[in-house]
N, CA, C and O atoms as CSV, one atom per row, in Angstrom:
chain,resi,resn,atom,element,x,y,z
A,1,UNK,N,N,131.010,146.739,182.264
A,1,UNK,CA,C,129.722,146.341,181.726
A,1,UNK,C,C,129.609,146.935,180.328
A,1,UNK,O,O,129.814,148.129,180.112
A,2,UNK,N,N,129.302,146.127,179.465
A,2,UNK,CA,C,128.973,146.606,178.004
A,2,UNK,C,C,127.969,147.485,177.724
A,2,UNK,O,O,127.061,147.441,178.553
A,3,UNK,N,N,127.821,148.278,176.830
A,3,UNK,CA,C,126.840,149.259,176.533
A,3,UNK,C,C,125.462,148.648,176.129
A,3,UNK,O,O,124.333,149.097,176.325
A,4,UNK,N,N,125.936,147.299,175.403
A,4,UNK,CA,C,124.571,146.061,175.220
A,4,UNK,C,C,123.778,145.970,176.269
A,4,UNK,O,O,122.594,146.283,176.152
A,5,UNK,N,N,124.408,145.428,177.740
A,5,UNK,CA,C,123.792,145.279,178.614
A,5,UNK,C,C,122.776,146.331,179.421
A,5,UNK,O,O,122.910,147.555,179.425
A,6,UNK,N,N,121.942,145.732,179.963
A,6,UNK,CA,C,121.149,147.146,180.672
A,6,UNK,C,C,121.282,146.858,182.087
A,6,UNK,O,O,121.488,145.745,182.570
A,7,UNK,N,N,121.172,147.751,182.596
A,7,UNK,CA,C,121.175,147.910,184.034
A,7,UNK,C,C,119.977,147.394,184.765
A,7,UNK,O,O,118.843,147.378,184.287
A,8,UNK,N,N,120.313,146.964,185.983
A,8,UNK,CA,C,119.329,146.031,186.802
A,8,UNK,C,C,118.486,147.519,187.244
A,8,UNK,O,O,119.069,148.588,187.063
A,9,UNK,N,N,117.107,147.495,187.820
A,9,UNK,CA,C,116.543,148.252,187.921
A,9,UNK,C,C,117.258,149.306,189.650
A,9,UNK,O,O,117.773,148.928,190.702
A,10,UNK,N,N,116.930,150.512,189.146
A,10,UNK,CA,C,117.786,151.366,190.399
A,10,UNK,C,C,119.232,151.584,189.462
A,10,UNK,O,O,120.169,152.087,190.082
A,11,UNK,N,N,119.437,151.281,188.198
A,11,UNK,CA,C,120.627,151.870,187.765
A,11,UNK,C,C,121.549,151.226,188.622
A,11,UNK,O,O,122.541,151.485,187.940
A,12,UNK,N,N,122.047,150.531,189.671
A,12,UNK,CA,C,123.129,150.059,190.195
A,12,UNK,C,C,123.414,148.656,189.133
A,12,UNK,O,O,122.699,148.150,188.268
A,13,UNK,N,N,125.180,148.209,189.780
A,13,UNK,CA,C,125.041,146.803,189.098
A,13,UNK,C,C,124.925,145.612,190.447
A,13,UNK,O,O,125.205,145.809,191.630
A,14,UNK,N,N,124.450,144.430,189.839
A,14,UNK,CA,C,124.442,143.599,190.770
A,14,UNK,C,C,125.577,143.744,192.033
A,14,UNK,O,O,125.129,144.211,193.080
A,15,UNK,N,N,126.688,143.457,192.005
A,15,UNK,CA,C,127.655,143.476,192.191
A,15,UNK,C,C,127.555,144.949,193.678
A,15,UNK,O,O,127.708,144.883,194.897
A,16,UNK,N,N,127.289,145.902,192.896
A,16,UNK,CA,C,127.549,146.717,193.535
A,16,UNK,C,C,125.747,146.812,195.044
A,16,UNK,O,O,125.694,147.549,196.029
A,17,UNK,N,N,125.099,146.206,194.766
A,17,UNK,CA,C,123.835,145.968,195.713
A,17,UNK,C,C,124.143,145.233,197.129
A,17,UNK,O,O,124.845,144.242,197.330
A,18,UNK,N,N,123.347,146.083,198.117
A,18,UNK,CA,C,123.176,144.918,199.194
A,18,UNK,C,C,122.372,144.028,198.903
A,18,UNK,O,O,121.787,143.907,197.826
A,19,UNK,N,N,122.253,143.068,200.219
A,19,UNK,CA,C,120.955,141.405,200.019
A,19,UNK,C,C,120.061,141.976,199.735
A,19,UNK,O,O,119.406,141.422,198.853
A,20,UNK,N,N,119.503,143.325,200.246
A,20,UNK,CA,C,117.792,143.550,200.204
A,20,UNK,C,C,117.536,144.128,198.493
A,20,UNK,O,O,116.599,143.919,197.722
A,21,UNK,N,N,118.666,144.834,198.346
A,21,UNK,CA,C,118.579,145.852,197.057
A,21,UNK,C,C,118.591,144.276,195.908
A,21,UNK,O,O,117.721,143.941,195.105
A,22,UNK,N,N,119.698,143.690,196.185
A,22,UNK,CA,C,119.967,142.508,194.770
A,22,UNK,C,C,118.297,141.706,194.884
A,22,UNK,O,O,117.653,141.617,193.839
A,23,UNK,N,N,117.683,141.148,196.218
A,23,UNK,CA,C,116.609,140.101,196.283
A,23,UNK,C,C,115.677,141.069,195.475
A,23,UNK,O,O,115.104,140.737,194.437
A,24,UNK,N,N,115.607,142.032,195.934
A,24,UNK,CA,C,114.106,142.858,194.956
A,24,UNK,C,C,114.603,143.039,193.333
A,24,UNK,O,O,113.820,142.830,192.407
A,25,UNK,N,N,115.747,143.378,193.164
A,25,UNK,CA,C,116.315,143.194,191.243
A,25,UNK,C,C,115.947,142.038,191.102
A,25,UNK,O,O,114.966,142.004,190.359
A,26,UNK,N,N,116.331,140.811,191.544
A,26,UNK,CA,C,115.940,139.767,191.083
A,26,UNK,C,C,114.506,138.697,191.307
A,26,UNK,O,O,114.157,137.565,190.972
A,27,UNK,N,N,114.056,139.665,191.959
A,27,UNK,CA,C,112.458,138.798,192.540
A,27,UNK,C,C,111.802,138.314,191.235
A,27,UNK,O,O,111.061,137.332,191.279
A,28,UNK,N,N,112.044,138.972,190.040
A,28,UNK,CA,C,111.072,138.508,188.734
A,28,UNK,C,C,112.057,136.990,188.518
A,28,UNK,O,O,111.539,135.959,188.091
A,29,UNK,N,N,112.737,137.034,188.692
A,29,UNK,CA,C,113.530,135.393,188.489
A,29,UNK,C,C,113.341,134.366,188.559
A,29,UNK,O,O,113.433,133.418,187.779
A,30,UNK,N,N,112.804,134.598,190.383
A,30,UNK,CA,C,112.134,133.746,191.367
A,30,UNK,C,C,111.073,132.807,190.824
A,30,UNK,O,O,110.950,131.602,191.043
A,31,UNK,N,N,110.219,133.731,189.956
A,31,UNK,CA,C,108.995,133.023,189.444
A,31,UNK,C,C,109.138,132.063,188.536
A,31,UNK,O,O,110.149,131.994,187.838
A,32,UNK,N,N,107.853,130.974,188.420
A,32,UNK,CA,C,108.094,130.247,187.557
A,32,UNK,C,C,107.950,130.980,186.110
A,32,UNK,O,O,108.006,132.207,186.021
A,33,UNK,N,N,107.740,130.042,184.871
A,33,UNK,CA,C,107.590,130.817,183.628
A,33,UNK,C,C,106.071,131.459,183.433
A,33,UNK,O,O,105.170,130.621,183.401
A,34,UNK,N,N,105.702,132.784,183.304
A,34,UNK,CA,C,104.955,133.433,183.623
A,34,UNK,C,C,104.517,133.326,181.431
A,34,UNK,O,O,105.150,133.650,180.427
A,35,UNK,N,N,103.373,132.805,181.641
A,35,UNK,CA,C,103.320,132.734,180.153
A,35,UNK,C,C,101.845,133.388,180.042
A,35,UNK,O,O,101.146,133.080,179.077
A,36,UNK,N,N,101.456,134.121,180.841
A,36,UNK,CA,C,100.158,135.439,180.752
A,36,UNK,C,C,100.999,136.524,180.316
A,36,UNK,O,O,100.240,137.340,179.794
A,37,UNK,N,N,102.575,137.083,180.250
A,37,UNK,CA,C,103.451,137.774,180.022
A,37,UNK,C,C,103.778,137.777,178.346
A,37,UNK,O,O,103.908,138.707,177.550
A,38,UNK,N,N,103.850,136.245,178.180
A,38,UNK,CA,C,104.395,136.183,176.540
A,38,UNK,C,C,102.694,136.403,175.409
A,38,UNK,O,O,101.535,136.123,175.714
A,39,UNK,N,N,103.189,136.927,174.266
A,39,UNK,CA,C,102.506,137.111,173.148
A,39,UNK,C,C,102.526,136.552,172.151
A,39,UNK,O,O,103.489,135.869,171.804
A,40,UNK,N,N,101.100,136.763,171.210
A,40,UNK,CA,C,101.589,135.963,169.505
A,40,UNK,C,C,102.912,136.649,169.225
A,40,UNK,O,O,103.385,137.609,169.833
A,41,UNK,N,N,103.441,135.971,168.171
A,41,UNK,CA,C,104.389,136.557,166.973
A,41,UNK,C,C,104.065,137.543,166.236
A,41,UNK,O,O,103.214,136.977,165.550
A,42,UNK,N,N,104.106,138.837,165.765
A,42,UNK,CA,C,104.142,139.128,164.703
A,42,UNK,C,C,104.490,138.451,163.475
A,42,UNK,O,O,105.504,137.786,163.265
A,43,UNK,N,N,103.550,138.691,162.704
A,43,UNK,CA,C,104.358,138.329,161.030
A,43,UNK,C,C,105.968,138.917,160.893
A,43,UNK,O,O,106.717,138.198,160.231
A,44,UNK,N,N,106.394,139.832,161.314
A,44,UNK,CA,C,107.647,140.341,160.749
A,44,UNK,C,C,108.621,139.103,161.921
A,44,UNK,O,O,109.494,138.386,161.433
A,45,UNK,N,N,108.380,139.062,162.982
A,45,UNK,CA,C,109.218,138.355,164.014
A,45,UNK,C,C,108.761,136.940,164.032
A,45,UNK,O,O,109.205,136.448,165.070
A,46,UNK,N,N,107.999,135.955,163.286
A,46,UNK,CA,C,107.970,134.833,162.637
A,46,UNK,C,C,108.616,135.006,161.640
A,46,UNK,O,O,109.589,134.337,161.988
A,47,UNK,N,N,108.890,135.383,160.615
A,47,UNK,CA,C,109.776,135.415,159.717
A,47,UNK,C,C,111.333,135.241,160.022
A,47,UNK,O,O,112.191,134.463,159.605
A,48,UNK,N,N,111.325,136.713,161.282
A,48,UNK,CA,C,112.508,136.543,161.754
A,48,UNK,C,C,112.736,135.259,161.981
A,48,UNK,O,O,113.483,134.505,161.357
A,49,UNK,N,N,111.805,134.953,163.254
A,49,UNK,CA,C,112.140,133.640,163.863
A,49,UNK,C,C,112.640,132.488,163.039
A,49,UNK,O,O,113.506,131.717,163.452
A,50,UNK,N,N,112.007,132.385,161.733
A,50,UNK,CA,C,112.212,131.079,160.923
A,50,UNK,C,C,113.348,131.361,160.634
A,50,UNK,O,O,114.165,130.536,161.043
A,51,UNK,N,N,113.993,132.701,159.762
A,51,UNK,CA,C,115.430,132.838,158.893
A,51,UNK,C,C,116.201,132.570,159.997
A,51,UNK,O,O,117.298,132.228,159.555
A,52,UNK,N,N,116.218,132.538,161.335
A,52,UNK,CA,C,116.939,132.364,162.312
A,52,UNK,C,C,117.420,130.536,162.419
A,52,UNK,O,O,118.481,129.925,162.287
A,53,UNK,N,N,116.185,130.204,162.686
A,53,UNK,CA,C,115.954,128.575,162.912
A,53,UNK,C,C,117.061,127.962,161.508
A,53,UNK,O,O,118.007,127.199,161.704
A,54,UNK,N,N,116.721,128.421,160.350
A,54,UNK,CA,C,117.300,127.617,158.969
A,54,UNK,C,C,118.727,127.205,158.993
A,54,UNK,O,O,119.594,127.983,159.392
A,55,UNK,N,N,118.876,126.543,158.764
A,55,UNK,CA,C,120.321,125.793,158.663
A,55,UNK,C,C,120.995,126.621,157.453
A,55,UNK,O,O,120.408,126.734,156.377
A,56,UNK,N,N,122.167,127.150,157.675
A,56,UNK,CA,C,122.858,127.618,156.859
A,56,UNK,C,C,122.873,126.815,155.388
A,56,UNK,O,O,122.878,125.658,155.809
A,57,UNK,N,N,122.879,126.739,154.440
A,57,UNK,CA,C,123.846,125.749,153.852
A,57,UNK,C,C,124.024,126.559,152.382
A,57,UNK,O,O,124.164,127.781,152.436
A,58,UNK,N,N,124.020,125.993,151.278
A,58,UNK,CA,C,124.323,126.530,150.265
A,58,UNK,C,C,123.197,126.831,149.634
A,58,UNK,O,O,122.092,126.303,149.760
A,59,UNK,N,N,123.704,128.169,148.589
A,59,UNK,CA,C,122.285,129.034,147.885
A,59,UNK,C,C,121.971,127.982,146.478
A,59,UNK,O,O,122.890,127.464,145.842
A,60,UNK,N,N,120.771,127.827,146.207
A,60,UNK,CA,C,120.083,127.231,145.661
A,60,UNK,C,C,120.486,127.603,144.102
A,60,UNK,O,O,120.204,128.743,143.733
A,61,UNK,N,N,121.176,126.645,143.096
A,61,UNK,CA,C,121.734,127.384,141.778
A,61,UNK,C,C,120.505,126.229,140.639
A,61,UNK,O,O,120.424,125.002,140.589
A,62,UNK,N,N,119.892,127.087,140.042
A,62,UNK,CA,C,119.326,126.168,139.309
A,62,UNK,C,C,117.825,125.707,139.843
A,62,UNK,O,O,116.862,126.372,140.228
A,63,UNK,N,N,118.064,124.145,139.687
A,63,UNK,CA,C,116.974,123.985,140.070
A,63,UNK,C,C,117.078,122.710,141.493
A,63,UNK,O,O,116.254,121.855,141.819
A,64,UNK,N,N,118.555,123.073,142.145
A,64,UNK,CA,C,118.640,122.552,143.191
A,64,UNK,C,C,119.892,121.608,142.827
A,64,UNK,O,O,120.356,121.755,141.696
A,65,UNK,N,N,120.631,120.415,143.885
A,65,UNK,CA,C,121.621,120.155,143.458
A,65,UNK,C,C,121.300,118.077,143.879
A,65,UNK,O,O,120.434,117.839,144.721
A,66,UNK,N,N,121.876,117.148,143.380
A,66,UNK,CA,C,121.709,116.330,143.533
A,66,UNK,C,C,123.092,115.342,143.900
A,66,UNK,O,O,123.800,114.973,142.963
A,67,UNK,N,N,123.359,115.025,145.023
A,67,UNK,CA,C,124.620,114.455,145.468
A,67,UNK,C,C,124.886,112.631,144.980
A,67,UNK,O,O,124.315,111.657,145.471
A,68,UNK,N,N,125.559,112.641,144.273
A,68,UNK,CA,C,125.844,111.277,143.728
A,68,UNK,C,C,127.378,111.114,143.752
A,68,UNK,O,O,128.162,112.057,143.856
A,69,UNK,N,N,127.761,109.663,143.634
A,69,UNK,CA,C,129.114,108.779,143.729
A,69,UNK,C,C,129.256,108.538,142.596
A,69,UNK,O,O,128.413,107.846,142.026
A,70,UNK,N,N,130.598,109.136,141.773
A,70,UNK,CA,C,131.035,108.657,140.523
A,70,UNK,C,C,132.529,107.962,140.737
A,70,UNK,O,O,133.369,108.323,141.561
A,71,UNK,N,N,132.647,106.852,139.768
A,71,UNK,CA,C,133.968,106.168,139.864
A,71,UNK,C,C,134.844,107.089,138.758
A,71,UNK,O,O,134.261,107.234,137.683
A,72,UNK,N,N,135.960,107.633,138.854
A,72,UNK,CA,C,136.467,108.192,138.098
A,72,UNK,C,C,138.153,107.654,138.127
A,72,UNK,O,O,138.841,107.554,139.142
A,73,UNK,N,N,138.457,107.437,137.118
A,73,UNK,CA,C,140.258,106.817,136.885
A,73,UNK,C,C,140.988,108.036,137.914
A,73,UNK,O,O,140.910,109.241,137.676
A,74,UNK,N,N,141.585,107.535,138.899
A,74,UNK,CA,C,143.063,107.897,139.433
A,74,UNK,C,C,143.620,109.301,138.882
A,74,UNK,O,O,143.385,110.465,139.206
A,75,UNK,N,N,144.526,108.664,137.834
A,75,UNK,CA,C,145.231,109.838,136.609
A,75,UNK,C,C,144.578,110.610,136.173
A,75,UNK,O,O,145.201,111.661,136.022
A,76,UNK,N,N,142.791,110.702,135.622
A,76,UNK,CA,C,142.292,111.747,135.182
A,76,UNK,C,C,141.509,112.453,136.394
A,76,UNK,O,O,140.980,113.549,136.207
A,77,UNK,N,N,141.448,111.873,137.517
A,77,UNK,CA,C,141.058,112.792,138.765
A,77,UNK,C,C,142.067,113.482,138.902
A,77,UNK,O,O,142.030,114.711,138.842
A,78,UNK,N,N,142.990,112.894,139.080
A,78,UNK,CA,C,144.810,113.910,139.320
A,78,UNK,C,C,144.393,115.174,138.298
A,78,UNK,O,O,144.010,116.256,138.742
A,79,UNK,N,N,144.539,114.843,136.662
A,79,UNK,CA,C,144.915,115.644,136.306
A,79,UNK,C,C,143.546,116.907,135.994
A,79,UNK,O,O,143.559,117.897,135.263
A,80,UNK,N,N,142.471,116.363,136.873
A,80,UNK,CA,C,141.220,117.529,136.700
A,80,UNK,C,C,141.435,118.345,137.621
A,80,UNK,O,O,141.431,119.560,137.426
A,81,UNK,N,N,141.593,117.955,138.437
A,81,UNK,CA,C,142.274,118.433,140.371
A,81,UNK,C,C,143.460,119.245,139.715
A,81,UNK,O,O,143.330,120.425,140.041
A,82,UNK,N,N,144.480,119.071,138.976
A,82,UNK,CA,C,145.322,120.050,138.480
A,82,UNK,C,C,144.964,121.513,138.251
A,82,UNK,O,O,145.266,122.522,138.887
A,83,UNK,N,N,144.046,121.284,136.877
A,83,UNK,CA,C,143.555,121.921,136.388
A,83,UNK,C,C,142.330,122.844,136.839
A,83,UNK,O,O,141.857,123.709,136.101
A,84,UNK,N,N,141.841,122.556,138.200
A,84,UNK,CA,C,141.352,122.846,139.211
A,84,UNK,C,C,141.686,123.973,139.488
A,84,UNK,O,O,141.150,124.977,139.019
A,85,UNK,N,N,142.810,123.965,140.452
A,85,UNK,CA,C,143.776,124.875,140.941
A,85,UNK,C,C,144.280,125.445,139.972
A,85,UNK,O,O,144.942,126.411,140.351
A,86,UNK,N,N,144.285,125.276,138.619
A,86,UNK,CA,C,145.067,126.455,137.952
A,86,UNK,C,C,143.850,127.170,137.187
A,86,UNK,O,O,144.001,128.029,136.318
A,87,UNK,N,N,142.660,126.694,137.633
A,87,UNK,CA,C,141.785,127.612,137.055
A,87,UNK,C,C,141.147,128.513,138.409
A,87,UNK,O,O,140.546,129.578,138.265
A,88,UNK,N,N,141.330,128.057,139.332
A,88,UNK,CA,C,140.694,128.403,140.940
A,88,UNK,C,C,138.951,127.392,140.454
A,88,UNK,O,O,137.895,127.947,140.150
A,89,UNK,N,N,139.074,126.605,140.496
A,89,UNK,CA,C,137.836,126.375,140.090
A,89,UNK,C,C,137.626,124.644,141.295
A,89,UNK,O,O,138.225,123.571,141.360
A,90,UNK,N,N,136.287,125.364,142.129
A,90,UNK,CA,C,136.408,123.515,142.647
A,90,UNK,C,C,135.873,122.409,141.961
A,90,UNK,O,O,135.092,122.739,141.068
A,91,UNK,N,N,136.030,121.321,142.086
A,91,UNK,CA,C,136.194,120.446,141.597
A,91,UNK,C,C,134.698,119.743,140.967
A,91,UNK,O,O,134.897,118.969,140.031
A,92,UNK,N,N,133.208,119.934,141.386
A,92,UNK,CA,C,132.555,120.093,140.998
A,92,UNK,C,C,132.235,120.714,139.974
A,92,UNK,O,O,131.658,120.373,138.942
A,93,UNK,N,N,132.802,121.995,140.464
A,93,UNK,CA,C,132.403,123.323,139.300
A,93,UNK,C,C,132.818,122.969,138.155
A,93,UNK,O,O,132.137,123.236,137.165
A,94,UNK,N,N,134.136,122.229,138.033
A,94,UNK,CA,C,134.872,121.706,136.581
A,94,UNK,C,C,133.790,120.806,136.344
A,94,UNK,O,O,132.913,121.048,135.516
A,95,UNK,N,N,133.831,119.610,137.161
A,95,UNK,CA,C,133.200,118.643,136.386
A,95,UNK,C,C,131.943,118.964,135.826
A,95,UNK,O,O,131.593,118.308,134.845
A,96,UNK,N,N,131.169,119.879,136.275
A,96,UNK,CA,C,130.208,120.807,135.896
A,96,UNK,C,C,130.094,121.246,134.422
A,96,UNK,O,O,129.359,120.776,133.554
A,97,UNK,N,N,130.928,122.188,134.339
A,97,UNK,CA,C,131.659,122.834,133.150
A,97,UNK,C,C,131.572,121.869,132.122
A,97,UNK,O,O,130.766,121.964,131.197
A,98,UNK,N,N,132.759,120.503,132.318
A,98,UNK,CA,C,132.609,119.486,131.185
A,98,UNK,C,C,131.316,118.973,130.709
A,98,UNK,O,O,130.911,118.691,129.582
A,99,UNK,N,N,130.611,118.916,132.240
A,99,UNK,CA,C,129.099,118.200,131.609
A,99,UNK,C,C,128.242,119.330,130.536
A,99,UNK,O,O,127.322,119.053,129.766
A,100,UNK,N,N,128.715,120.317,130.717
A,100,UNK,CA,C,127.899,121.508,129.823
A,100,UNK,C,C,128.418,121.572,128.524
A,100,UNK,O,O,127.650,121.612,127.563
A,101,UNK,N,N,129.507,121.584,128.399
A,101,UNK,CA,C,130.207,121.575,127.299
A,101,UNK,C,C,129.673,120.645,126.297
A,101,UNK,O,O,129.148,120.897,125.212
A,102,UNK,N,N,129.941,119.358,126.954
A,102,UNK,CA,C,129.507,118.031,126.154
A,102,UNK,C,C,128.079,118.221,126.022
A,102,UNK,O,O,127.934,118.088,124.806
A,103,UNK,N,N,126.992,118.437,126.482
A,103,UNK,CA,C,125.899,118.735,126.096
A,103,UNK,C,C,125.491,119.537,125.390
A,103,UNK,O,O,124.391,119.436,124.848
A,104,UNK,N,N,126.408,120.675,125.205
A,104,UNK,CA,C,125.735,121.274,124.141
A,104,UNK,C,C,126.685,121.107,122.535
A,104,UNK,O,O,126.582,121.774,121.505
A,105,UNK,N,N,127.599,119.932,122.868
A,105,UNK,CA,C,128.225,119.879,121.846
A,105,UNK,C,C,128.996,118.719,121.778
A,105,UNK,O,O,130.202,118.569,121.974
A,106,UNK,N,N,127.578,117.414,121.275
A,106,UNK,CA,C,128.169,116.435,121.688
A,106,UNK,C,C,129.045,115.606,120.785
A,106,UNK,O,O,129.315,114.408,120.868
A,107,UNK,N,N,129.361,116.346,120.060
A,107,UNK,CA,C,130.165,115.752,118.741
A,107,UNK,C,C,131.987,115.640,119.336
A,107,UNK,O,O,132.948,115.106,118.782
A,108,UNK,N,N,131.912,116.263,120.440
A,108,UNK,CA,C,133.138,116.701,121.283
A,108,UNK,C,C,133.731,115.221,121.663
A,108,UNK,O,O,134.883,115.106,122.080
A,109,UNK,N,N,132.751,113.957,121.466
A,109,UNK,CA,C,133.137,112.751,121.974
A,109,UNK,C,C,133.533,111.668,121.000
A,109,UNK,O,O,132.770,111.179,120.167
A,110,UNK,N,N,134.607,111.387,121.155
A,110,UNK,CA,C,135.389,110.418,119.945
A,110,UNK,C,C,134.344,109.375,119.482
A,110,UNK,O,O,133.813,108.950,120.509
A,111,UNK,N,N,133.881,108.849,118.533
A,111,UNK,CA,C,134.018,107.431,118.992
A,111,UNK,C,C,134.670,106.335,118.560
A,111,UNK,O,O,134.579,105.276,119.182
């Protein structure tokens, strides 16, 4: 038995009880859901409760992120995806990068 766990009342473990000893450990079982027993939340354990409930996902950069479909040529996906991996950088993050670049320096574009 783990140190987590607690012991059924009388300090024995299930296991180790006769019928009469295990039926009285477990008589609170028996009952239906006893909800004169449960309480409000605290503020600190609503909080908990919510950070619990939240879906993992990614931390918020900016002012949030917006998922869109771009058509991009073959050969220059290849060779951004290269350059990817030789920067450790994912593939967003580059295309990222370029969009910053060019914005703040848009003379960077032939025409």
């Amino acid at each position: 038995m783990s140190s987590k766990q607690q012991r059924p009342p009388g300090g024995r473990r299930y296991q180790e009880m006769n019928a009469r000893e295990l039926a009285k450990a477990t008589a609170e079982f028996d009952r239906e859901l006893v909800i004169d027993r449960s309480r409000e939340l605290t503020a600190e354990e609503k909080a908990r409760w919510q950070r619990a409930r939240r879906k993992p996902g990614r931390p918020k950069v900016g002012k949030g992120v917006q998922v869109i479909s771009v058509s991009i040529e073959k050969g220059l996906l290849t060779r951004a995806d290269r350059l990817g991996r030789k920067l450790q950088l994912p593939r967003t993050q580059l295309i990222a990068l370029g969009l910053e670049a060019l914005l703040e320096n848009p003379s960077l574009v032939q025409d």
